[in-house]
N, C-alpha and C positions, 0 to 999 in steps of 0.2 A: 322494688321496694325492699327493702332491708329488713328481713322478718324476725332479727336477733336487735335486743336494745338493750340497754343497760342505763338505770338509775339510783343514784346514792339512797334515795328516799323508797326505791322495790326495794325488798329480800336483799338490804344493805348493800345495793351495787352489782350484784350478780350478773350476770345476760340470762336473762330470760328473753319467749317467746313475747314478739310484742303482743300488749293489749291483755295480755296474762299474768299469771304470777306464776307460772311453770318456770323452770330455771330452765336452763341448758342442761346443765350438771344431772338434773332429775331425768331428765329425759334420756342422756349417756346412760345413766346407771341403771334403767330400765331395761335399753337393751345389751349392755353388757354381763345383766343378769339374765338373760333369755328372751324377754319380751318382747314380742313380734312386733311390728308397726303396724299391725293389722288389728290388735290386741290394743297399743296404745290410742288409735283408732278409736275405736271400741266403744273403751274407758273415758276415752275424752273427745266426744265428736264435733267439738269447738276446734279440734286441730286439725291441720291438714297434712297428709304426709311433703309438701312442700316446706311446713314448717319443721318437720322429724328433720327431713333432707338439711334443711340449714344449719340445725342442732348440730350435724355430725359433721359440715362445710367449718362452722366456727370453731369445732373443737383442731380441726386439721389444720387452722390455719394458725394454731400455738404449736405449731410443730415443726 
């Protein structure tokens, strides 16, 4: 199952986490900024580090 979606009508199209309204984007910048996946975790235990893992699959795969 594809845990990154994107909809014109979420957060104007962005990819976000499905079934959320976390972006992609938010989640890079968390941990770009230090934020553990343990921490994000934590913070939001609606997520799963499978969905973290995806986050950082979609951003590589604009590369």
């Amino acid at each position: 199952m594809n845990r990154i979606t994107a909809n014109s009508k979420i957060l104007g199209g962005k990819p976000i986490i499905r079934v959320t309204r976390i972006s992609v984007e938010f989640i890079l910048e968390l941990l770009a900024s230090g934020v553990s996946e343990d921490e994000i975790l934590q913070d939001y235990p609606h997520l799963t580090k499978e969905d973290i893992q995806a986050c950082l699959k979609h951003a590589v795969s604009f590369n």
